[in-house]
Backbone bond lengths (Angstrom), bond angles and torsions (degrees), N, CA, C in turn:
res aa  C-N    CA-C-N  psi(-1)  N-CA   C-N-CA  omega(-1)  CA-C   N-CA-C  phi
1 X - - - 1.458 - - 1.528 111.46 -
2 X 1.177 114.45 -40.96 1.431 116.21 178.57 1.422 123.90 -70.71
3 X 1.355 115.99 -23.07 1.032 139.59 157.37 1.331 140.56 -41.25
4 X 1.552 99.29 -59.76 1.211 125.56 138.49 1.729 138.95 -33.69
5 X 1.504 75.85 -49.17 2.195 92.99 -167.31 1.894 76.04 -71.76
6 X 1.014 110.01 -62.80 1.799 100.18 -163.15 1.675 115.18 -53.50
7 X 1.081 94.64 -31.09 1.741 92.62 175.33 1.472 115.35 -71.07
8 X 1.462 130.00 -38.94 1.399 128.14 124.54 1.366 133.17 11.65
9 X 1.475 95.07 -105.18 1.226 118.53 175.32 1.507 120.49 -39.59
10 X 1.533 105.88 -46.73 1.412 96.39 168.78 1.862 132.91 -108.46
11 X 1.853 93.54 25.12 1.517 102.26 170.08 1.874 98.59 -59.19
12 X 1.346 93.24 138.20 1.929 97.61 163.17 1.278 126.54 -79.47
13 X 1.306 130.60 14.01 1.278 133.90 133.71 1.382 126.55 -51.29
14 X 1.325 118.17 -41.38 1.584 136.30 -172.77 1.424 104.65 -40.17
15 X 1.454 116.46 -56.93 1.006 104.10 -178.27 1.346 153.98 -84.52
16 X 1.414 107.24 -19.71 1.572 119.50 150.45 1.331 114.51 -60.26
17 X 1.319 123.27 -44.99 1.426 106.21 161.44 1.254 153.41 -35.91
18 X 1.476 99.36 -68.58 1.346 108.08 153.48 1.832 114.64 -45.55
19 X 1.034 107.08 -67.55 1.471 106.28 -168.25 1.427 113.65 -44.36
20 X 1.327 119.18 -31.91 1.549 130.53 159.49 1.609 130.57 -48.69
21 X 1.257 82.73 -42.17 1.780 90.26 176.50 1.309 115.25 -95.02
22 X 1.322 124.22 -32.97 1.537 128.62 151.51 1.481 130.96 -39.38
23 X 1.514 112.90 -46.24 1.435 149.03 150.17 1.238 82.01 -21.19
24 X 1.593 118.58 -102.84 1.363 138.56 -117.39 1.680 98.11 -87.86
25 X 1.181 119.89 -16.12 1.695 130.18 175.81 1.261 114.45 -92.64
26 X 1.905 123.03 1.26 1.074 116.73 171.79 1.288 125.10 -127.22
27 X 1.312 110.48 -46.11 1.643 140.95 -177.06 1.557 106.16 -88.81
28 X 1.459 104.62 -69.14 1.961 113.81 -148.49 1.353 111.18 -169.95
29 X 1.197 125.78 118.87 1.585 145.51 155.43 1.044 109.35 -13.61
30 X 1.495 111.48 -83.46 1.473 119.01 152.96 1.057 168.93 -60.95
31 X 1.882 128.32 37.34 0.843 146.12 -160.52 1.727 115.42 -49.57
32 X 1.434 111.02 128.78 1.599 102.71 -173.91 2.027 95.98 -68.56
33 X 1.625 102.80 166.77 1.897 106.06 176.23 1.628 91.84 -62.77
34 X 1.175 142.60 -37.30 1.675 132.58 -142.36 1.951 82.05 -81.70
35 X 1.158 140.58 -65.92 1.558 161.21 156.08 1.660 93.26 10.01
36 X 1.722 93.14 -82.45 1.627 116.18 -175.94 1.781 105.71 -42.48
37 X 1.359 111.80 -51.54 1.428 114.41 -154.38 1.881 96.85 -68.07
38 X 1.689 97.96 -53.99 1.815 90.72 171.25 1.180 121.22 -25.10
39 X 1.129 135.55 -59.55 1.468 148.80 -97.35 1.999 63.39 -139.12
40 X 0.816 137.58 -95.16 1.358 133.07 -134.28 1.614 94.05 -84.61
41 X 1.296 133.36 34.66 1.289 148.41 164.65 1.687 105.23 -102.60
42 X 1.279 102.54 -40.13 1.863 137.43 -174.81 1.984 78.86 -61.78
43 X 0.981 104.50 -102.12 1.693 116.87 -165.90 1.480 104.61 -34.91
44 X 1.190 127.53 -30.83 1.333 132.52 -175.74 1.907 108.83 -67.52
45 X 1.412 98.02 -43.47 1.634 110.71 178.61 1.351 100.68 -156.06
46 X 1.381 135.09 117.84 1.434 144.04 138.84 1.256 103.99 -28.78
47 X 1.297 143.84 -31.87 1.080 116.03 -163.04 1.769 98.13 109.29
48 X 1.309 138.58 -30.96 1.192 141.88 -179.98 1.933 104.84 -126.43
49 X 1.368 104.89 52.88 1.451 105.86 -177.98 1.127 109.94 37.47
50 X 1.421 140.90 38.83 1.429 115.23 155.85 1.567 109.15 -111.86
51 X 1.074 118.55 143.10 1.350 123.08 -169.23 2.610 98.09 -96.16
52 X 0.980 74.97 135.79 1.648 84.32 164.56 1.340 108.55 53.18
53 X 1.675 109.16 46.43 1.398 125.00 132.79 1.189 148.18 -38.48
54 X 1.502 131.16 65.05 1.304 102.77 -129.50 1.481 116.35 -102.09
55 X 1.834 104.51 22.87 1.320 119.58 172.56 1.500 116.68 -102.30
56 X 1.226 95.80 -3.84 1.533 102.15 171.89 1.386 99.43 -96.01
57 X 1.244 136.84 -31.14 1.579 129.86 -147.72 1.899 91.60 -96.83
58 X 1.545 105.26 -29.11 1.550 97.79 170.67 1.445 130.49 -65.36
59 X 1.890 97.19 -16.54 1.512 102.88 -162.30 1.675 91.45 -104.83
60 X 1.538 120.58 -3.75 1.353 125.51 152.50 1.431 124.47 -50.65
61 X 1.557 91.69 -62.75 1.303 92.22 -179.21 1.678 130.58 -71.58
62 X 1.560 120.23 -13.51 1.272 130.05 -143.52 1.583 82.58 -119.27
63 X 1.111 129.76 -7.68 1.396 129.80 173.28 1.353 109.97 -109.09
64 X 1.592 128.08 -31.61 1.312 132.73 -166.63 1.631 104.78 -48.48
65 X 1.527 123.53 148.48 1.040 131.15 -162.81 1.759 100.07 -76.89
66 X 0.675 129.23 -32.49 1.392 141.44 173.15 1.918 102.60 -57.27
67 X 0.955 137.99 -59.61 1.226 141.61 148.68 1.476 108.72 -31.80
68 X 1.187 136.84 -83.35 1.258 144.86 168.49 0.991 128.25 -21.16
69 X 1.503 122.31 -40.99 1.207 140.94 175.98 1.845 109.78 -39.07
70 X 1.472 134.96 115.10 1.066 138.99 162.33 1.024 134.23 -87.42
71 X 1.304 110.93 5.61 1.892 130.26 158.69 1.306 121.82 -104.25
72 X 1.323 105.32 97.86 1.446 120.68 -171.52 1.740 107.72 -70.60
73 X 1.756 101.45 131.34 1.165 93.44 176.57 1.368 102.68 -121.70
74 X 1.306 121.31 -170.65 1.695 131.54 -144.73 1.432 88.97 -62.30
75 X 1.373 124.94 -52.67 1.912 112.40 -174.18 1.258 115.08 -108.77
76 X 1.504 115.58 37.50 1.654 119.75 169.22 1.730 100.63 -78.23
77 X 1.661 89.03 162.07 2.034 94.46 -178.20 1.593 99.44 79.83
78 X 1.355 83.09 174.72 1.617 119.39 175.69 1.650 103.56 -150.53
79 X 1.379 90.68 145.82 1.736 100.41 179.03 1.672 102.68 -74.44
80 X 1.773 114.90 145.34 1.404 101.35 -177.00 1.211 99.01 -101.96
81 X 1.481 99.64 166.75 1.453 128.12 -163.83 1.501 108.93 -80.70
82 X 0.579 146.56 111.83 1.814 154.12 -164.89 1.435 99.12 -39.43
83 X 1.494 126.46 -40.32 1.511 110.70 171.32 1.218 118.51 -64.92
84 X 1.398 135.38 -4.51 1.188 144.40 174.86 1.400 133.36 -104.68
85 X 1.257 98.15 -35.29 2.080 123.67 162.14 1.387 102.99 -71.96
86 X 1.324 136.25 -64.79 1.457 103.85 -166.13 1.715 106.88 -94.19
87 X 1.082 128.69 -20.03 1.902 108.10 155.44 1.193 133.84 -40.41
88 X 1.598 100.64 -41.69 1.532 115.95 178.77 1.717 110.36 -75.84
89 X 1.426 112.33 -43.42 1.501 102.77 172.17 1.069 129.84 -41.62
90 X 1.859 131.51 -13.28 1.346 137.88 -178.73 1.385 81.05 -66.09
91 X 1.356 146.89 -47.92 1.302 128.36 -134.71 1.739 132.90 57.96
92 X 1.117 94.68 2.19 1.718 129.77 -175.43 1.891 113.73 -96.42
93 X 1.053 125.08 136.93 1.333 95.66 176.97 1.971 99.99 -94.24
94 X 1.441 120.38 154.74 1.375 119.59 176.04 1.058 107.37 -157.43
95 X 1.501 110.85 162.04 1.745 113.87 -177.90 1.680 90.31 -102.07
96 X 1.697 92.66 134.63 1.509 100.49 174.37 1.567 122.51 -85.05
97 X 1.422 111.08 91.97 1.539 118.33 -175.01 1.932 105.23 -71.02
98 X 1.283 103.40 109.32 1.880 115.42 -177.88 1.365 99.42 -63.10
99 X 1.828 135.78 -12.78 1.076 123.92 158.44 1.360 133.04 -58.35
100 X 1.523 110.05 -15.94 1.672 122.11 177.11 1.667 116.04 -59.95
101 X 0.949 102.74 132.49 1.739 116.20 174.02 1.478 102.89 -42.01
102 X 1.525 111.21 -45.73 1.364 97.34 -163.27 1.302 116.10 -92.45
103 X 1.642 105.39 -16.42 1.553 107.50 167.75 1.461 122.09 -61.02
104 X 1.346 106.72 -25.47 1.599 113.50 -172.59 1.398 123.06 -79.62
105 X 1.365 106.77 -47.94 1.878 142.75 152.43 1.164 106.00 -54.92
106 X 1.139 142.69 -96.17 1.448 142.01 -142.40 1.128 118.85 -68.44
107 X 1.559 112.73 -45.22 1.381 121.89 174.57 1.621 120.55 -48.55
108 X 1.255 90.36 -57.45 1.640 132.88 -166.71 2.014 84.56 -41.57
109 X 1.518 105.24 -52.81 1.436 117.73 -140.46 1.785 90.73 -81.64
110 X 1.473 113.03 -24.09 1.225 125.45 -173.57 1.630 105.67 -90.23
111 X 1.430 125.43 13.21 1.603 128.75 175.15 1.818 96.12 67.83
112 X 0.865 120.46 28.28 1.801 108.19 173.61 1.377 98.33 -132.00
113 X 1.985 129.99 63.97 1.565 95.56 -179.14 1.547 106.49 -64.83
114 X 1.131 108.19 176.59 1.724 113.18 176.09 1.802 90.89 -81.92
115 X 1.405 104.84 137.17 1.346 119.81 152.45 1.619 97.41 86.10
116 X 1.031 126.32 -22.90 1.956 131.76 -178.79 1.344 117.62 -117.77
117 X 1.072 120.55 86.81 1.484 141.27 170.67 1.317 99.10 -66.51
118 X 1.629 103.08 157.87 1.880 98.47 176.26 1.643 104.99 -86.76
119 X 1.644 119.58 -12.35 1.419 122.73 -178.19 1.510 103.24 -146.00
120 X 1.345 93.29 169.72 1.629 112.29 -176.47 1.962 91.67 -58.31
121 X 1.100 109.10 -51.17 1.495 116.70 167.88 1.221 133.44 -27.15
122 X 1.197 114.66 -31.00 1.816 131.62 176.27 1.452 111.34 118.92
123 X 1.057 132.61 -141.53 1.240 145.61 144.03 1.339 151.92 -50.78
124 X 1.822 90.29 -34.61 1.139 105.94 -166.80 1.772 98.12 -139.80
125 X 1.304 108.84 -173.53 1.596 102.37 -179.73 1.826 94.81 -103.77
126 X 0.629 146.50 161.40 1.558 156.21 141.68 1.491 131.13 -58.20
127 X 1.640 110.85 -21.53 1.242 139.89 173.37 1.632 113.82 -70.47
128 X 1.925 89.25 -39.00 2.070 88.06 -169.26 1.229 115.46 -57.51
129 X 1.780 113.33 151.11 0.868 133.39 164.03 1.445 124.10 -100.57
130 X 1.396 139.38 160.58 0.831 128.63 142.37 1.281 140.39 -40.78
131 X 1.476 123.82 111.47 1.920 118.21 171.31 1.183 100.52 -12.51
132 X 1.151 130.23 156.73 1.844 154.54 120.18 1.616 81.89 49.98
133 X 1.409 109.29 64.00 2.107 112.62 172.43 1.504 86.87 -165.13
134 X 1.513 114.15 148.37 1.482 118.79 141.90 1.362 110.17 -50.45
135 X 0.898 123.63 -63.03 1.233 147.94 -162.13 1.867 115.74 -11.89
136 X 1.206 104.06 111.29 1.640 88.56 169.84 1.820 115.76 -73.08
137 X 1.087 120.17 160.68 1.251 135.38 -176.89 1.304 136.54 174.14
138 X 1.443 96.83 42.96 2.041 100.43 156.04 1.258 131.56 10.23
139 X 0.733 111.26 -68.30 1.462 118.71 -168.59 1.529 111.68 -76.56
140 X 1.228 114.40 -42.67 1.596 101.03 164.21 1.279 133.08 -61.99
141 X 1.255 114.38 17.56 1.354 111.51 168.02 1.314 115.15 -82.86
142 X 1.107 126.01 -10.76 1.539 131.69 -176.30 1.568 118.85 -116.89
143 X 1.706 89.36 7.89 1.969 80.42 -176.84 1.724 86.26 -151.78
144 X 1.449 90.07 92.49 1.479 115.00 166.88 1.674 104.16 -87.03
145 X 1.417 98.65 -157.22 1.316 96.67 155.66 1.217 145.99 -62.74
146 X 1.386 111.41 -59.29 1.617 114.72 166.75 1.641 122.59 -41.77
147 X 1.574 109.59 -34.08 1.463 120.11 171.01 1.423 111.08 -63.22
148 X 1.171 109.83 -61.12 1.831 120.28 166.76 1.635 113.82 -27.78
149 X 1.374 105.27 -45.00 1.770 115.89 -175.80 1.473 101.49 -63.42
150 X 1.293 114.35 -70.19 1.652 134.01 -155.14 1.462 89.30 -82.88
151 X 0.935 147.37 3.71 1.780 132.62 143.62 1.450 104.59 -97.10
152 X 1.085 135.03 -31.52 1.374 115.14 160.23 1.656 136.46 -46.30
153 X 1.324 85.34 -55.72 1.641 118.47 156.22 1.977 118.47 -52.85
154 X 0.976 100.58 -34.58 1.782 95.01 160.82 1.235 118.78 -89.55
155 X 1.452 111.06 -28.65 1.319 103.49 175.11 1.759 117.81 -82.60
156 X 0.899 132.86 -24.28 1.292 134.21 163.93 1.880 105.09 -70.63
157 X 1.316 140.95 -28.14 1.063 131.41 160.74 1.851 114.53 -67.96
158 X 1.092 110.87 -40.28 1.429 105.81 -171.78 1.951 92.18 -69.00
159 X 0.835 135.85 -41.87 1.862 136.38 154.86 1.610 120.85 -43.36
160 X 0.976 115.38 -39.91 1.558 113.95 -146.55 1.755 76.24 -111.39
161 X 1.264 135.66 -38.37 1.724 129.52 -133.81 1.296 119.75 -162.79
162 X 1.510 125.42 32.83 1.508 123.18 -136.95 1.228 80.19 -82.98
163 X 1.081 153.96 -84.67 1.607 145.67 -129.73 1.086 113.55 88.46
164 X 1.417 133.95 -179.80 1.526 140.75 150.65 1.222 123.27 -57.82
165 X 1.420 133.31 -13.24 1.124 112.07 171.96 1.870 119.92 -85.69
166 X 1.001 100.02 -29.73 1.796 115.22 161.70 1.241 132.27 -97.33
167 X 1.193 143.55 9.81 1.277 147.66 -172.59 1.346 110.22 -17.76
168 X 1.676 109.97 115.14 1.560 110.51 158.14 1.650 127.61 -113.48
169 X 1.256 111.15 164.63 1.906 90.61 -147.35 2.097 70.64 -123.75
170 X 1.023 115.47 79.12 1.706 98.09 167.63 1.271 119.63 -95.42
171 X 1.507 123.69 18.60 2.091 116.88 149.00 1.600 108.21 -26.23
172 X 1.098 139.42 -63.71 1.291 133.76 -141.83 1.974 86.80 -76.48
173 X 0.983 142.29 -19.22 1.340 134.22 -176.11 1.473 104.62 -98.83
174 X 1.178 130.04 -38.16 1.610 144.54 -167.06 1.551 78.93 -78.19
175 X 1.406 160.84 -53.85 1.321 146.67 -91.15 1.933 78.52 -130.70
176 X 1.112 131.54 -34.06 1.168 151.64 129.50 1.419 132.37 -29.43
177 X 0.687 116.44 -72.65 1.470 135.75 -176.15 1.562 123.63 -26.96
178 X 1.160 101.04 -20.85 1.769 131.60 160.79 1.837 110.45 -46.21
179 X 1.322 96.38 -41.76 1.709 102.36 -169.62 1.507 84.48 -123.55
180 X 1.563 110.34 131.23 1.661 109.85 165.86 1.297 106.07 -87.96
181 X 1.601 128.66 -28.33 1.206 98.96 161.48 1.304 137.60 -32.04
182 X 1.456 104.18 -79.69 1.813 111.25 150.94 1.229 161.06 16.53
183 X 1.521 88.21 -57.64 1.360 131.14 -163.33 1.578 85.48 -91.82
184 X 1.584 107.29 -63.52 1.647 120.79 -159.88 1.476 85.61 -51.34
185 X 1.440 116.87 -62.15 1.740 108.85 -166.34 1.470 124.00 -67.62
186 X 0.930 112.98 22.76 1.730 119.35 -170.25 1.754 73.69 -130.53
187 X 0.830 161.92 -102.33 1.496 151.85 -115.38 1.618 97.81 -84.95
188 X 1.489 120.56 -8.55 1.491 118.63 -175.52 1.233 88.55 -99.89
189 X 1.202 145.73 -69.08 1.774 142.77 -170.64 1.987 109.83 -53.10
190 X 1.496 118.27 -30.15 1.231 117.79 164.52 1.677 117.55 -67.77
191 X 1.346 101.45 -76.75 1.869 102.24 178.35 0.925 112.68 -61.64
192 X 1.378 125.87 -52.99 2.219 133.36 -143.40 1.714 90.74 -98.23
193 X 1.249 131.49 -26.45 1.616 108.18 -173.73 1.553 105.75 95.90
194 X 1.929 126.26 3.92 0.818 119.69 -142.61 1.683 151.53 53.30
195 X 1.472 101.50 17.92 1.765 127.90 171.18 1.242 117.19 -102.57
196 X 1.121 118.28 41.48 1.719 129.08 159.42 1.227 110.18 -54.07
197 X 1.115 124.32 118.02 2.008 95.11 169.39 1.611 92.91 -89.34
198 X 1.189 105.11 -176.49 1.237 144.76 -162.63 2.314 106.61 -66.91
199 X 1.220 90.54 -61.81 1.276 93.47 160.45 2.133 135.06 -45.90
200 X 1.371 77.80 -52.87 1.574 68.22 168.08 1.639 116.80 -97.23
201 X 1.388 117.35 11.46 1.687 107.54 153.94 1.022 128.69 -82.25
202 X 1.614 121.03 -28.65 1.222 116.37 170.49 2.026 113.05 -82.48
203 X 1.393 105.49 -12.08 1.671 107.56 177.70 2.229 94.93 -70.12
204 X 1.480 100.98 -37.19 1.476 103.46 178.24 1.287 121.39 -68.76
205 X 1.118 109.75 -36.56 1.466 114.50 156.42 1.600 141.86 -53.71
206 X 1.255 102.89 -32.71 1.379 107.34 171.60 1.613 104.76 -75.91
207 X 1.366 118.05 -44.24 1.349 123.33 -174.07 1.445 119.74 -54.42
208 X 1.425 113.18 -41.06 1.588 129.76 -169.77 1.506 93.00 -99.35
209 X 1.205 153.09 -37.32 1.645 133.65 134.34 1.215 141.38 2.35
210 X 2.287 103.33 -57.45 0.786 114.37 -171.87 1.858 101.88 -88.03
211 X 1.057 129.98 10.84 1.753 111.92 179.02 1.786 104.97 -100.91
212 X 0.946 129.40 177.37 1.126 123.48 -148.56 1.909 94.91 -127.13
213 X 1.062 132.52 -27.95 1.528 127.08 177.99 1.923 94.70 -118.87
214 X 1.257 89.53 -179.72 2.256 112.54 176.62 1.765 102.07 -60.05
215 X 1.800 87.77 -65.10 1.233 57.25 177.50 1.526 169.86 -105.60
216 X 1.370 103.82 17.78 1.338 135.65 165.11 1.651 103.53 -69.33
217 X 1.004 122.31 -42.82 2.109 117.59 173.82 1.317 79.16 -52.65
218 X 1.461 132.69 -85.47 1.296 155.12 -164.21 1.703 115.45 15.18
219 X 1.464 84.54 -81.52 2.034 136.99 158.51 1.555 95.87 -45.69
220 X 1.500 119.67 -89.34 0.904 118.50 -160.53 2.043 112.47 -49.67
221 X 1.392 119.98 -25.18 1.561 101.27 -160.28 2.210 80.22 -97.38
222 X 1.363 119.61 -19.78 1.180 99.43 -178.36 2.162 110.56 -77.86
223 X 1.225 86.86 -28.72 1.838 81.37 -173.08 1.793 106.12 -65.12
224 X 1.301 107.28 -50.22 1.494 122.14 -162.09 2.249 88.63 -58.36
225 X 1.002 111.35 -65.80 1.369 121.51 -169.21 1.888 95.86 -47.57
226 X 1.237 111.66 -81.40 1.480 114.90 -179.30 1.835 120.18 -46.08
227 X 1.354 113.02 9.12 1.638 132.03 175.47 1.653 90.53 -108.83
228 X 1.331 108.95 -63.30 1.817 94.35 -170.21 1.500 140.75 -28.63
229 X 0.921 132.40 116.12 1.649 127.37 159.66 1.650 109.56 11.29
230 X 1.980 95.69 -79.13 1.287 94.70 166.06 1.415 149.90 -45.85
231 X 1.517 127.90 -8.88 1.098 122.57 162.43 1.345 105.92 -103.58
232 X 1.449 132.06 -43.73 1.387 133.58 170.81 1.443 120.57 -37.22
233 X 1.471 126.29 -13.32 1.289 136.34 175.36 1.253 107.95 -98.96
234 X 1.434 115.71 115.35 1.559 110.40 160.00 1.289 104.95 -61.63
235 X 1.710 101.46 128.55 1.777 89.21 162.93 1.372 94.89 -154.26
């Protein structure tokens, strides 16, 4: 057996592999071959002859200039994984207790329970592609349409109805909400990183216009923004 594991370990496949699937679970779906080869040059040698470092090969990848890159192009990012999209939508940092109603429910309903994968595999396959795309993309295997609905639908409850098991604190947007400029730039520097383009501030604008008090703009510029492409993409 050991024998084995070492013949493994040091087949030269190992390492583009790995670095591939690491890639695509951290950074981007689409990693260009030049990306992969860095990164699986990294696992091959740290840099101090050790092969399959795998704290160096993370700080490969999470530093690689390709990562770094702040000009998103057509297949930069990865779509996030629902355990990661609606925690992060608090905009809050929190520890996710799996005792929560909504962790148990919502998730569950969104194909990600916490802690129960349908396979040793994860959630998802690593193989999927995008429908009618080359495109690799994991994660869409679990957020079709119906998934699309029921994360919309949590996210407008954690706004409209959080309860105790989610608490959301949105004063700092309502306190705002007076100026939609404002408003727009406080919900773009929280979710987007400040990379709104231009198009969807003024599409946010008409929307948060149309409610009539703070805090309904409030709701409305955080739900509509945390639904977009743009935040749904890790990038």
């Amino acid at each position: 057996m050991a024998g084995t594991l070492d013949w493994l370990f040091n087949h030269p496949n190992v390492g583009p592999f790995i670095a591939t699937r690491l890639i695509r679970a951290l950074v981007v779906s689409n990693p260009s071959p030049a990306y992969i080869a860095r990164v699986a040059t990294v696992f091959n040698d740290n840099g101090a002859g050790v092969r399959g470092d795998l704290r160096a090969v993370v700080r490969a990848i999470l530093t690689d200039a390709e990562a770094r890159n702040d000009v998103a192009s057509a297949v930069s990012g990865r779509l996030k994984d629902p355990l990661y999209h609606a925690p992060r939508f608090r905009a809050r940092p929190r520890r996710l207790d799996l005792a929560d109603q909504w962790a148990g429910l919502d998730l569950s309903l969104m194909s990600q329970t916490p802690l129960a994968p349908a396979s040793v595999f994860g959630f998802y396959s690593p193989l999927y592609r995008i429908p009618r795309s080359t495109l690799n993309g994991p994660e869409f295997q679990i957020y079709g349409p119906t998934e699309a609905v029921l994360r919309g639908n949590l996210f407008w409850q954690i706004l409209s109805n959080p309860g105790a098991d989610f608490p959301v604190d949105i004063t700092p947007f309502v306190n705002v909400a007076g100026s939609t400029v404002a408003l727009i730039d406080a919900v773009d520097q929280t979710l987007l990183y400040g990379r709104m383009p231009a198009a969807m501030r003024q599409s946010l604008a008409n929307a948060i216009n149309a409610q009539g008090d703070n805090i309904s703009k409030a709701r409305t510029a955080l739900y509509l923004t945390s639904l977009s492409g743009f935040y749904a993409i890790q990038y």
